[in-house]
Structures are given as structure tokens and as C-alpha cells.
N, C-alpha and C positions, 0 to 999 in steps of 0.2 A: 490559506490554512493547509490545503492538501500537501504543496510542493514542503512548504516545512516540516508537516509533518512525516513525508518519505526521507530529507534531508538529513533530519534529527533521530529516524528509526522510532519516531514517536515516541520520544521522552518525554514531551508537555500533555500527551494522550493519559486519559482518564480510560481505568480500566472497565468500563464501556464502551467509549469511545476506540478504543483497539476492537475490541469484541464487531464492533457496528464495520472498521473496517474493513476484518476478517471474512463477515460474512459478506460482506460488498464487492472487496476484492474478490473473495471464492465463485461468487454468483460471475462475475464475468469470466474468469480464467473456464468459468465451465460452461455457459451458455451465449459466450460474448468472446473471442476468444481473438477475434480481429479488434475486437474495442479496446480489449483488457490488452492487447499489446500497444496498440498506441496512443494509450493515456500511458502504461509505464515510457514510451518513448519520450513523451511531452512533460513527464514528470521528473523521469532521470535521463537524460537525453545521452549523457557522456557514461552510463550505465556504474554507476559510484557504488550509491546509496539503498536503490529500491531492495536486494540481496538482505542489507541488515533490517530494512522496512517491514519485510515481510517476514523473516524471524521473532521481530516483537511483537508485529500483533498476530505471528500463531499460536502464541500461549495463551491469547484471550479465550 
């Protein structure tokens, strides 16, 4: 579910489901910040996607 939905910039996401990432994603970039980089390596590896990813779920 995760890879798709960094793929798709989560357009099948429920605007909860953005929200829940938001705060998921935020919590690691700031207390996890060797994890939060690589799950984004393991998610977007070729570095494409995760840019538009995280512009749609910061509006949640």
C-alpha cells in the first residue's frame, strides 16, 4: 500500500489517511531522521515520486 501510495502522490488516499501520513511521515523526518531517509530510499529509490508524495499529504 505504502509504495503505491508515494507512487500515485496518494490519489486513492482518504483525506485521513493523508492526514495519518503527514503526521507519520513528520514524526520521523524529526525524531528518526536516519529511518525517515531510508524508507524514503526503499520507497522511491530512483527518487521520482516521494517530492509530489509529500506535497499531497501536507495539505491534510
Amino acid at each position: 500500500i505504502l509504495p503505491e501510495a508515494v507512487q500515485t502522490a496518494c490519489k486513492k488516499c482518504t483525506q485521513s489517511q493523508r492526514r495519518l501520513a503527514r503526521k507519520t511521515f513528520d514524526a520521523f523526518k524529526g525524531y528518526f531522521p536516519e529511518i525517515h531517509e531510508e524508507l524514503r530510499k526503499r520507497l522511491d529509490p530512483k527518487n521520482k515520486y516521494y517530492e509530489a508524495f509529500e506535497k499531497a499529504i501536507s495539505s491534510a
